[in-house]
VOBA-1610 file (N, C-alpha, C; in pm, whole numbers, padded with zeros to 5 digits, always signed):
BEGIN
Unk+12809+08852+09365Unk+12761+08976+09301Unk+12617+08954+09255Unk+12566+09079+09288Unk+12394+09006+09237Unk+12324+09150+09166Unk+12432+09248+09083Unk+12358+09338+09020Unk+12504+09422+08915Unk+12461+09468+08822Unk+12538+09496+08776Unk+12502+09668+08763Unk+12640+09726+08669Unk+12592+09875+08668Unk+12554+09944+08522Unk+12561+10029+08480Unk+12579+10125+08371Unk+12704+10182+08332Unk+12822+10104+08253Unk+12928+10166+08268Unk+12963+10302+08193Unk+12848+10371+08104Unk+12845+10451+07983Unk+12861+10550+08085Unk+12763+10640+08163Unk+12813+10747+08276Unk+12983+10775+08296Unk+13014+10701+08286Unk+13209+10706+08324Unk+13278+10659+08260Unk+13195+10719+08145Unk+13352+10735+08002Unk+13284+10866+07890Unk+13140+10913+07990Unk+13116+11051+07901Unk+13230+11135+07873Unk+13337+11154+08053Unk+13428+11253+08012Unk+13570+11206+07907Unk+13589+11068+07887Unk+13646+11006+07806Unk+13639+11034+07658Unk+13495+11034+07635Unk+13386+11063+07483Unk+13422+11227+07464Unk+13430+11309+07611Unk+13389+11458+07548Unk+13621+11482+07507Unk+13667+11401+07606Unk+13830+11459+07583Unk+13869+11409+07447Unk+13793+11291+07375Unk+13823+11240+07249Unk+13788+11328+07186Unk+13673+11388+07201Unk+13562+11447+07082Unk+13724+11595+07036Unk+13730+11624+07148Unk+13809+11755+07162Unk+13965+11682+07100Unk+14044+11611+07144Unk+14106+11564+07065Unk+14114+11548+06901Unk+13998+11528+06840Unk+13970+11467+06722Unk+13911+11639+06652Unk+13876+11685+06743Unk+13859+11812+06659Unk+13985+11888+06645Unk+14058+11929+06737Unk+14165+11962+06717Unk+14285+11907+06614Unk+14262+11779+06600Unk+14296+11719+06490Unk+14257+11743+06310Unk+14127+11761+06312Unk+14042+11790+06226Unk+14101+11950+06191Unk+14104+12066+06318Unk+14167+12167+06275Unk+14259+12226+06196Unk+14369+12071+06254Unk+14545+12157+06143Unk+14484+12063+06015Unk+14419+11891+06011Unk+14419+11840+05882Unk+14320+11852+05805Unk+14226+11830+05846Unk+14109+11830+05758Unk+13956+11919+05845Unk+13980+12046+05809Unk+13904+12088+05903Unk+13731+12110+05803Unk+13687+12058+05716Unk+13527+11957+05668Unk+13498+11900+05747Unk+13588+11806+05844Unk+13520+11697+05933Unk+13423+11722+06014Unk+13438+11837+06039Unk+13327+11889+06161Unk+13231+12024+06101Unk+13113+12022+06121Unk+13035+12127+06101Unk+12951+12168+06229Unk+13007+12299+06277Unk+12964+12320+06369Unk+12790+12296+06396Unk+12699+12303+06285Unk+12590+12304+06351Unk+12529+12133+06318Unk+12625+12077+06217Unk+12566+11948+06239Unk+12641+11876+06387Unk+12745+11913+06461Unk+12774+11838+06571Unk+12693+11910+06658Unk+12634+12007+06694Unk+12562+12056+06798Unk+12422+11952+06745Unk+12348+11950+06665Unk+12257+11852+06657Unk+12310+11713+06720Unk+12429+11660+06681Unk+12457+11500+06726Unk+12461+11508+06878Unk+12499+11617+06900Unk+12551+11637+07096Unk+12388+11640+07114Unk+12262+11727+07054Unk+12155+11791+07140Unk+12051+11610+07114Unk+12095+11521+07027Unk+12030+11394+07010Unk+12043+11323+07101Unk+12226+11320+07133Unk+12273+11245+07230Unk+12209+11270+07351Unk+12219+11440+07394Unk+12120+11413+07515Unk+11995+11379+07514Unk+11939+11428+07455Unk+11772+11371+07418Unk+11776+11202+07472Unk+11885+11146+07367Unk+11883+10997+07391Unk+11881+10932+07535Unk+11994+10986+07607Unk+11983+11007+07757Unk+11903+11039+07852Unk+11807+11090+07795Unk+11697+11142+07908Unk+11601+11026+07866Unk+11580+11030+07728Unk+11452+10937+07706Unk+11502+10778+07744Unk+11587+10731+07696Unk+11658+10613+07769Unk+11679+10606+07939Unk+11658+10707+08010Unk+11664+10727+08154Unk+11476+10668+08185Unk+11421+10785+08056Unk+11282+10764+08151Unk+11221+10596+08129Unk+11316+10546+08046Unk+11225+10415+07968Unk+11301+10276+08006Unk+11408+10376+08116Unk+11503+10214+08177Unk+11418+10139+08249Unk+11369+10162+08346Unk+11286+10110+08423Unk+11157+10003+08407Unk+11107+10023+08265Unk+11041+09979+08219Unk+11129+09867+08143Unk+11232+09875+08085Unk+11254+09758+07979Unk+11331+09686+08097Unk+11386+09743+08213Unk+11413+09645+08288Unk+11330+09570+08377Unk+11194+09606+08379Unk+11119+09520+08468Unk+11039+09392+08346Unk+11014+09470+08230Unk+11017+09339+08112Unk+11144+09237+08105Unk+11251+09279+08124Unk+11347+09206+08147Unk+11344+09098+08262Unk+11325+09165+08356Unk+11310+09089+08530Unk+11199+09004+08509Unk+11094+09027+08453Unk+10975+08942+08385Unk+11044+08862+08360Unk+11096+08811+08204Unk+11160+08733+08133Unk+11253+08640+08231Unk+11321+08694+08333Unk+11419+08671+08362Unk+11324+08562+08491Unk+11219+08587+08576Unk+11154+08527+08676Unk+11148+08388+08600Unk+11092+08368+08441Unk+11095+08264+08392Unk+11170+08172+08306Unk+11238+08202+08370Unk+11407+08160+08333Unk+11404+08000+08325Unk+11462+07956+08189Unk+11488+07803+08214Unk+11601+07780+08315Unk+11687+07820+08317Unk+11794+07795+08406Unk+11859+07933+08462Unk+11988+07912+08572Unk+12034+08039+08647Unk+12177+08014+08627Unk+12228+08111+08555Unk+12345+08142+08508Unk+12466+08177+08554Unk+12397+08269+08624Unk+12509+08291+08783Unk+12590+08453+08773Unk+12669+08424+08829Unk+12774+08557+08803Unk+12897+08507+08816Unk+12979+08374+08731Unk+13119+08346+08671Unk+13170+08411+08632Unk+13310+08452+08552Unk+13372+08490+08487Unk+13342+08456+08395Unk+13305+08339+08339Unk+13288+08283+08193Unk+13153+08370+08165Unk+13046+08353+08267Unk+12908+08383+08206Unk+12925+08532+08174Unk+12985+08639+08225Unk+13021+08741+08192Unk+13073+08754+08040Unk+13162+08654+07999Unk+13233+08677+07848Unk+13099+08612+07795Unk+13002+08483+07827Unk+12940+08441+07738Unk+12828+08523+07699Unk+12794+08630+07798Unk+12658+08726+07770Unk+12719+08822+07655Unk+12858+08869+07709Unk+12896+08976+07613Unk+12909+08966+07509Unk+12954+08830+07439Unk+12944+08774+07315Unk+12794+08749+07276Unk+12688+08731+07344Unk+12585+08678+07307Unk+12482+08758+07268Unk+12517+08900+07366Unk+12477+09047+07344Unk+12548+09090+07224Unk+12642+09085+07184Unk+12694+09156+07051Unk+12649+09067+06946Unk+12606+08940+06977Unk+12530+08834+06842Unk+12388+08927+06841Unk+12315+08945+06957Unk+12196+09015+06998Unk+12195+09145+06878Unk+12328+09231+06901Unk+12284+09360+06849Unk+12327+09357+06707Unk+12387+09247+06655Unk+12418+09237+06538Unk+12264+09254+06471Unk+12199+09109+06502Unk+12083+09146+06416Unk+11980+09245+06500Unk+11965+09358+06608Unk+11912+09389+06588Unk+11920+09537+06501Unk+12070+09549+06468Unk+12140+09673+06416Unk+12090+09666+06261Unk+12137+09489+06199Unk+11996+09440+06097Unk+11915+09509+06106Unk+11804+09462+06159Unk+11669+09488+06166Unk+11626+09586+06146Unk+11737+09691+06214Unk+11725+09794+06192Unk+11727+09842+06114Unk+11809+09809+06017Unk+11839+09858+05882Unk+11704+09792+05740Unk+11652+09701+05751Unk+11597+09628+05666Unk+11490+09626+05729Unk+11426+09689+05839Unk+11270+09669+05824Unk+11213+09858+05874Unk+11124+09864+05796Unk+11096+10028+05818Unk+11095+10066+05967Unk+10996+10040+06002Unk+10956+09995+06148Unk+11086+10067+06295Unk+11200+09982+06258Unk+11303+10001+06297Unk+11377+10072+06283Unk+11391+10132+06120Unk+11446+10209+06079Unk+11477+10364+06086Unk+11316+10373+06093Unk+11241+10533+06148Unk+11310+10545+06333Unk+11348+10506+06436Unk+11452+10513+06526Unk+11620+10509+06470Unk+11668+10393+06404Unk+11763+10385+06383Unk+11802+10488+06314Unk+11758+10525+06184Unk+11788+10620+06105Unk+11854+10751+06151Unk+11840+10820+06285Unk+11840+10914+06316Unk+12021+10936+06319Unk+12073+10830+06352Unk+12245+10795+06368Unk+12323+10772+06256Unk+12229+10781+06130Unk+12255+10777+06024Unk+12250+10931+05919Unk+12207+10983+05979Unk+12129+11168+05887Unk+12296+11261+05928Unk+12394+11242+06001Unk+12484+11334+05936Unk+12582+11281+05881Unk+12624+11400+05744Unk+12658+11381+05619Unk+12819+11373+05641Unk+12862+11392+05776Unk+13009+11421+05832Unk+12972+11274+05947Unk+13125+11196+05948Unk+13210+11109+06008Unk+13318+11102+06130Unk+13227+11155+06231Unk+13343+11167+06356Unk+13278+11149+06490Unk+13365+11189+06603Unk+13318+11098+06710Unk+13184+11151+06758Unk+13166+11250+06709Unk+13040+11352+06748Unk+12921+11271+06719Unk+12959+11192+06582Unk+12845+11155+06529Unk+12796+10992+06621Unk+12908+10960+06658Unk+12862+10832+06738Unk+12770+10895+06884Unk+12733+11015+06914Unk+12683+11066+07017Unk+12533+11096+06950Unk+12493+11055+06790Unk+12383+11088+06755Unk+12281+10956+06761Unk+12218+10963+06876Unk+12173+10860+06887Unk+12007+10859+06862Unk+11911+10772+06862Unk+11747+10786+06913Unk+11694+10868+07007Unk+11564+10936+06985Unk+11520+10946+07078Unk+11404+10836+07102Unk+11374+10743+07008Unk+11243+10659+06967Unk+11258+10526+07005Unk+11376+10512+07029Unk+11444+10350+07036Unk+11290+10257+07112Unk+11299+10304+07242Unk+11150+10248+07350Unk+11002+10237+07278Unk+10996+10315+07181Unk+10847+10294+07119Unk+10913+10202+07044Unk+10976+10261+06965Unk+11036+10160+06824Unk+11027+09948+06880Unk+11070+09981+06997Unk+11030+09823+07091Unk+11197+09774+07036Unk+11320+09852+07022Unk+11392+09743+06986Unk+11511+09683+07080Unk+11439+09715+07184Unk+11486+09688+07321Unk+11502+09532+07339Unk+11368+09459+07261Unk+11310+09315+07278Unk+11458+09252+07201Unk+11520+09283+07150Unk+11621+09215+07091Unk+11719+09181+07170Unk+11772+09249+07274Unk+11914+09235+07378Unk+11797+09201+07511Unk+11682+09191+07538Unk+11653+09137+07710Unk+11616+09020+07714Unk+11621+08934+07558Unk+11571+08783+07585Unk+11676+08674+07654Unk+11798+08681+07652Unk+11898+08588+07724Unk+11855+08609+07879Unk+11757+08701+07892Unk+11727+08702+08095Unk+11611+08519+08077Unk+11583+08509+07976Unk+11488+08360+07995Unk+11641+08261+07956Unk+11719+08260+07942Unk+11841+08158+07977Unk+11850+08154+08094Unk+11848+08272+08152Unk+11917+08267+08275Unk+12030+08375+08322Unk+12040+08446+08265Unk+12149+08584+08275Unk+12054+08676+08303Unk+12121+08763+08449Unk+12031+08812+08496Unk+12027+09011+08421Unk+11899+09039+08453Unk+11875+09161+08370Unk+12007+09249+08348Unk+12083+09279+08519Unk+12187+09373+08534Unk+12300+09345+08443Unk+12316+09199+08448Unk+12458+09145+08383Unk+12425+09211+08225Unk+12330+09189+08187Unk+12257+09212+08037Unk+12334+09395+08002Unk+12217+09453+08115Unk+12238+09592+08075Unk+12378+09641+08079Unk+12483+09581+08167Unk+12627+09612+08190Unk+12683+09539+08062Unk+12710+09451+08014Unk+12761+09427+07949Unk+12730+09515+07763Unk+12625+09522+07775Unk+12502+09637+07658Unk+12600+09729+07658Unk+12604+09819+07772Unk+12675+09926+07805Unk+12834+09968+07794Unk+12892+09842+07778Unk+13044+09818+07748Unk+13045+09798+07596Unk+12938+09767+07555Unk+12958+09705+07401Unk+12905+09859+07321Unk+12816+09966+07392Unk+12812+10059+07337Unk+12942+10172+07345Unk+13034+10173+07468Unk+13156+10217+07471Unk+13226+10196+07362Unk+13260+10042+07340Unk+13361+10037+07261Unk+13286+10105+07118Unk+13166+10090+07112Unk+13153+10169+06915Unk+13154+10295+06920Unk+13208+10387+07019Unk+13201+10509+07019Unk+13342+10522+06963Unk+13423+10488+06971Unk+13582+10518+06906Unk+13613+10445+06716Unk+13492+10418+06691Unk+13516+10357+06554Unk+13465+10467+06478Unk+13388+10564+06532Unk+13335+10717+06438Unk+13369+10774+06403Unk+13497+10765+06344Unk+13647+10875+06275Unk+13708+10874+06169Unk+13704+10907+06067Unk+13856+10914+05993Unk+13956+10937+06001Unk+13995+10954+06142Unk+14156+10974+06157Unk+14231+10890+06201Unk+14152+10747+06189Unk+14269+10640+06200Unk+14218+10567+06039Unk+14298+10490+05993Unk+14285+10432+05878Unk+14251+10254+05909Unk+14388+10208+05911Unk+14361+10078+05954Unk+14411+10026+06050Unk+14401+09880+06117Unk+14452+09822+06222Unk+14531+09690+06161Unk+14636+09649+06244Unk+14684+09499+06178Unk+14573+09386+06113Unk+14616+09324+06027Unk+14532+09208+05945Unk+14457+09135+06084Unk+14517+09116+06098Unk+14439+08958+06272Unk+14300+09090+06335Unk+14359+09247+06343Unk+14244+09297+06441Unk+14155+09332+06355Unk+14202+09346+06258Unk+14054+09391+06150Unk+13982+09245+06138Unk+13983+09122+06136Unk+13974+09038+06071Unk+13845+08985+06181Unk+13888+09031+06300Unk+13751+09012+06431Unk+13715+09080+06496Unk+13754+09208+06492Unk+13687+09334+06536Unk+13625+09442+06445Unk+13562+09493+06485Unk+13481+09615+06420Unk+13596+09720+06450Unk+13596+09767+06333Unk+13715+09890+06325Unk+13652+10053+06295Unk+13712+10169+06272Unk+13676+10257+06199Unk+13697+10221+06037Unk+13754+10129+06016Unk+13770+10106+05846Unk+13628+10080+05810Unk+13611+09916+05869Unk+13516+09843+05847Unk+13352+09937+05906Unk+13325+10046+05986Unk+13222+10136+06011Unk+13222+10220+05955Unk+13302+10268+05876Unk+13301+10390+05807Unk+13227+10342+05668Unk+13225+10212+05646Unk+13173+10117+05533Unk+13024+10152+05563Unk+12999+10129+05656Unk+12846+10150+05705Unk+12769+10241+05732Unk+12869+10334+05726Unk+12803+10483+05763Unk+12792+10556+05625Unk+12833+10448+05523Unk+12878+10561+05360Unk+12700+10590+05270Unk+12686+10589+05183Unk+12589+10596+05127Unk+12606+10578+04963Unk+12755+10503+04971Unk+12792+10472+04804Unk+12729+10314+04788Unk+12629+10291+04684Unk+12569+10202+04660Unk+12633+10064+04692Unk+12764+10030+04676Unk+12792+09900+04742Unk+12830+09890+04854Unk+12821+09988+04956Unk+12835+09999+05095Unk+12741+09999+05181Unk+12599+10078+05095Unk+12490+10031+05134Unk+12441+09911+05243Unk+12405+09904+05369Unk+12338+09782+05445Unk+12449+09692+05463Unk+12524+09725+05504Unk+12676+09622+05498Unk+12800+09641+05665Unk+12812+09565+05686Unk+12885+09627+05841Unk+12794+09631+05950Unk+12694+09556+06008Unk+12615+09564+06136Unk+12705+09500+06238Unk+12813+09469+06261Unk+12872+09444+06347Unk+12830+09570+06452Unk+12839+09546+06627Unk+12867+09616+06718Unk+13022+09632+06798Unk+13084+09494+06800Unk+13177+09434+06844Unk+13259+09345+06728Unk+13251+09271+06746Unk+13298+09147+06648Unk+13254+09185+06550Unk+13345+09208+06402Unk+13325+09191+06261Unk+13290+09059+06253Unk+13304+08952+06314Unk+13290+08842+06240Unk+13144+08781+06253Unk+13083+08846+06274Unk+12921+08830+06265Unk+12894+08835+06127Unk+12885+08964+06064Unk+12893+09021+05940Unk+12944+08910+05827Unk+13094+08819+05856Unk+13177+08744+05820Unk+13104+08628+05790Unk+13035+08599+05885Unk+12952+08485+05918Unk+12815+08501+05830Unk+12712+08573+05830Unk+12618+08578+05784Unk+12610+08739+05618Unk+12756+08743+05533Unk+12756+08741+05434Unk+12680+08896+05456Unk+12725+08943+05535Unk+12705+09088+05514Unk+12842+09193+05512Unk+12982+09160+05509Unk+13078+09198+05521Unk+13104+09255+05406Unk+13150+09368+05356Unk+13202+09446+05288Unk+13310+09540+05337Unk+13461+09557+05307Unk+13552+09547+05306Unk+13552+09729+05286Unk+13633+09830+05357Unk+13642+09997+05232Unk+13762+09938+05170Unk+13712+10002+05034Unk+13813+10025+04872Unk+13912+10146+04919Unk+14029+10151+04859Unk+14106+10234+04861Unk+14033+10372+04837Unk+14090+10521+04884Unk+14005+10625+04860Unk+14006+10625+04692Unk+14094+10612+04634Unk+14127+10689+04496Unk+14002+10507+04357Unk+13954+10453+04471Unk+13891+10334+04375Unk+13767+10369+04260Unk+13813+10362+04145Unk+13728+10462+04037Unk+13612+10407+04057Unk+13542+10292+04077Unk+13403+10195+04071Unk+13356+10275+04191Unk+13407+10289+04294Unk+13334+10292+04406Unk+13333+10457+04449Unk+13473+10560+04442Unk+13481+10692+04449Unk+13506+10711+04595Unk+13481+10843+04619Unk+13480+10874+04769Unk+13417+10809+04870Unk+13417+10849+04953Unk+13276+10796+05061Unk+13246+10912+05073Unk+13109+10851+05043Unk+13037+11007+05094Unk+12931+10910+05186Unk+12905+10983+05334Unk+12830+10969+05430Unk+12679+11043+05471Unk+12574+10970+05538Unk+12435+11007+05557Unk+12369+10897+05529Unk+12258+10972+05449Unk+12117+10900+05452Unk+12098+10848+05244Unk+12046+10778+05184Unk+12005+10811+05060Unk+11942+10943+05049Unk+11867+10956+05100Unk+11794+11111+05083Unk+11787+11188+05186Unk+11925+11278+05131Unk+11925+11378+05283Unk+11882+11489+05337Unk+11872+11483+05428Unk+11774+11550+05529Unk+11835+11722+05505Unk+11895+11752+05445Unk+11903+11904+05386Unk+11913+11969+05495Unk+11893+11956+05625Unk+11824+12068+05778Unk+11899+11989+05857Unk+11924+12075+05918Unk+11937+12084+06115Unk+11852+12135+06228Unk+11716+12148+06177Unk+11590+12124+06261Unk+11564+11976+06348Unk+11609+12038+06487Unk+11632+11851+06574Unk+11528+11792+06551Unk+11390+11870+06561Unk+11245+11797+06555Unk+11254+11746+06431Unk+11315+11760+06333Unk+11319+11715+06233Unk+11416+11545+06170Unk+11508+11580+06258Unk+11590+11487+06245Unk+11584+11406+06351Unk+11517+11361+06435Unk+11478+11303+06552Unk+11325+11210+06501Unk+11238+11263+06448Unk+11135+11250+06372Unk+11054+11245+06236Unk+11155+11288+06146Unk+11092+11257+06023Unk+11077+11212+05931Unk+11139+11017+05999Unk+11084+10880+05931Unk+10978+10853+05979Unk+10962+10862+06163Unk+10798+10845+06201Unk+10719+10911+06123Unk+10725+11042+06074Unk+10622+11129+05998Unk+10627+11094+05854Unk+10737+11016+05784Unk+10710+11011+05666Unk+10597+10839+05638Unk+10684+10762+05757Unk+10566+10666+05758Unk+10406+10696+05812Unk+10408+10756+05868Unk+10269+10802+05912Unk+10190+10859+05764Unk+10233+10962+05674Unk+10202+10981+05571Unk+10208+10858+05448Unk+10306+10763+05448Unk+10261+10662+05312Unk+10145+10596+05381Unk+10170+10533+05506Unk+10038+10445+05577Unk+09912+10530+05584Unk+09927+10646+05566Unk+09774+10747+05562Unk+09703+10728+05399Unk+09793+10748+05313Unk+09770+10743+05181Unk+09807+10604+05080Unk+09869+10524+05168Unk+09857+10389+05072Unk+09711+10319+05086Unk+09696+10245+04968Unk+09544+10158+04941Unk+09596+10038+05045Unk+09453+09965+05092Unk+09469+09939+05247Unk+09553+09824+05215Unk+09559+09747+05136Unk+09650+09618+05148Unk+09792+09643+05155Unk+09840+09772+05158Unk+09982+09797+05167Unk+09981+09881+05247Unk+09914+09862+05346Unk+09949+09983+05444Unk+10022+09908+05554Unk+10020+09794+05579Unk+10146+09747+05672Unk+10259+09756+05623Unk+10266+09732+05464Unk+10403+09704+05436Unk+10527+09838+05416Unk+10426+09953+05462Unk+10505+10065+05477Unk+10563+10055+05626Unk+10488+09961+05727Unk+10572+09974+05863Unk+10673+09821+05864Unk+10682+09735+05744Unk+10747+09621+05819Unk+10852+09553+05658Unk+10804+09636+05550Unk+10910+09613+05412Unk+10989+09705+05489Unk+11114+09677+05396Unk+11261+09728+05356Unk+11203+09864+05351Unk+11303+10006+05446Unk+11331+10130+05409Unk+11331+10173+05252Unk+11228+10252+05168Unk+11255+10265+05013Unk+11141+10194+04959Unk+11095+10105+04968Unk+11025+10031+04933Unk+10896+10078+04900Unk+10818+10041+04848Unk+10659+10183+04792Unk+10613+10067+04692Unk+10492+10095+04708Unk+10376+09971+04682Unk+10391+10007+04523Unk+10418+10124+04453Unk+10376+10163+04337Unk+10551+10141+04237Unk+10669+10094+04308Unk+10778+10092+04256Unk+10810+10220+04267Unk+10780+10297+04265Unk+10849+10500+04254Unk+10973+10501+04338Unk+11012+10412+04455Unk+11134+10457+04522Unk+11232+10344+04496Unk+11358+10309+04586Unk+11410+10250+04552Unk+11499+10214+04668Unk+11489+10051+04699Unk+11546+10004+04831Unk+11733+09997+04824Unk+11756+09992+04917Unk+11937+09954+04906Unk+11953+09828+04823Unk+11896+09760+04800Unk+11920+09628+04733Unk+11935+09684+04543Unk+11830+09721+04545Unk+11746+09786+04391Unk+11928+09901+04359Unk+11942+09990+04446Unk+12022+10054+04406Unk+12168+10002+04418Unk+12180+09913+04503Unk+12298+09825+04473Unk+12318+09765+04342Unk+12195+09690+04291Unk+12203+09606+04198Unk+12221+09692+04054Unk+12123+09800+04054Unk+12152+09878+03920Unk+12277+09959+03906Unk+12345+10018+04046Unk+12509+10043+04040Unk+12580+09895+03983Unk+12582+09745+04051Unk+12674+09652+03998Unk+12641+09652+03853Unk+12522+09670+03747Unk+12491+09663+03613Unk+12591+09779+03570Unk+12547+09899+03613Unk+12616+10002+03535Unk+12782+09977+03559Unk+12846+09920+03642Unk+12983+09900+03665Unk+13017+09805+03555Unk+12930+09689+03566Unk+13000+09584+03447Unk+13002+09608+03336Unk+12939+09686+03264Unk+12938+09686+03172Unk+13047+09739+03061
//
């Protein structure tokens, strides 16, 4: 075998019979879950994402094929090297799902999968349109200089984005102790998608929870009725109020473009490469800052 494919194309109709499933579900139980005009935004992102990821494949795969010409070694196409990329790719998107989260830069793309205030499969369809400028492509095409070739990369990418499309729900609760314990669940993502101060930046798993496990970013959901912690409530810290796509597609690039226009010059990088929140003058307040002053007000 000497190329691999895109397996995301042929499980769209998989994604759209769930979506419909889960709404219909949402109908007799909890019909909040869905707002009609915030899922028409997550669907009109998703395609966006698709087209702009179409026009910008070509390019991160010939940076890839680059990388890959200077390969310390050739990896092959085993069975093993197949499980070892896929694991190595979900170590890959762990931190770059990080990165995403903790450096502005990154954030202003990532963010966009983060702005609705509702939890369902719709919302795993709200993807970037910025990802290719944002550059955070460079995080999953460096194993082509091991020796794993570009295709194996992008196929296996593509399986690991399948499986996080079914963790975007509240209508499953939990899974046995052993599958929560190494997989990424809807329990353990719904942690990540919340916006209650100790949930905050917690859960970058793609695949494997035990990344998270490993590098002390794991946080656990509290029972619904947990007085410290309360509901989950889902989004952004400061939400985007609108369903204007240009808006929600774009207006972390525009809000960084405005602090870097008006910060004094020695802090004008650190609006593209500090922590999301962060402001040269103290006035805002990062996930860390608001974590820490929620754990004060709890202990006391």
């Amino acid at each position: 075998m000497t190329h691999g494919f895109d397996p995301v194309p042929f499980a769209i109709p998989l994604f759209i019979a769930l979506i419909a499933i889960e709404m219909a579900w949402a109908r007799r139980r909890a019909p909040e879950k869905y707002e009609p005009k915030d899922t028409l935004v997550s669907l009109a992102m998703g395609l966006g994402s698709t087209i702009a990821g179409a026009a910008s494949a070509g390019l991160v795969f010939l940076a890839a094929m680059w990388l890959y010409q200077h390969r310390v070694m050739t990896v092959g196409w085993a069975w093993w090297a197949w499980i070892a990329c896929f694991v190595l790719d979900d170590f890959n998107y762990y931190w770059a799902h990080r990165t995403g989260h903790r450096v502005r830069w990154f954030w202003a793309s990532h963010v966009n999968h983060h702005s609705s205030q509702h939890y369902n499969l719709s919302t795993a369809l709200r993807q970037t349109w910025t990802g290719f400028i944002a550059l955070s492509f460079i995080f999953r095409i460096w194993p082509a200089l091991l020796g794993f070739h570009p295709a194996m990369i992008a196929t296996v990418g593509g399986i690991n984005l399948i499986y996080q499309f079914w963790i975007h729900t509240e209508a499953v609760d939990r899974f046995p102790r052993w599958f929560e314990a190494a997989m990424n669940t809807p329990s353990h993502h719904r942690v990540h998608h919340a916006t209650n101060p100790l949930y905050l930046d917690r859960n970058y798993a793609g695949v494997f929870i035990v990344w998270d496990r490993l590098f002390r970013t794991f946080e656990p959901e509290r029972a619904a009725g947990d007085p410290q912690v309360g509901r989950i409530r889902y989004g952004i810290v400061k939400q985007l109020g609108s369903f204007n796509l240009v808006w929600v597609a774009f207006h972390e690039w525009a809000g960084i473009a405005s602090d870097v226009r008006s910060a004094p010059w020695r802090h004008k990088l650190s609006y593209l490469w500090r922590e999301p929140g962060w402001s040269h003058d103290a006035s805002r307040d990062t996930s860390d800052a608001i974590r820490q002053r929620w754990r004060e007000r709890t202990e006391r």
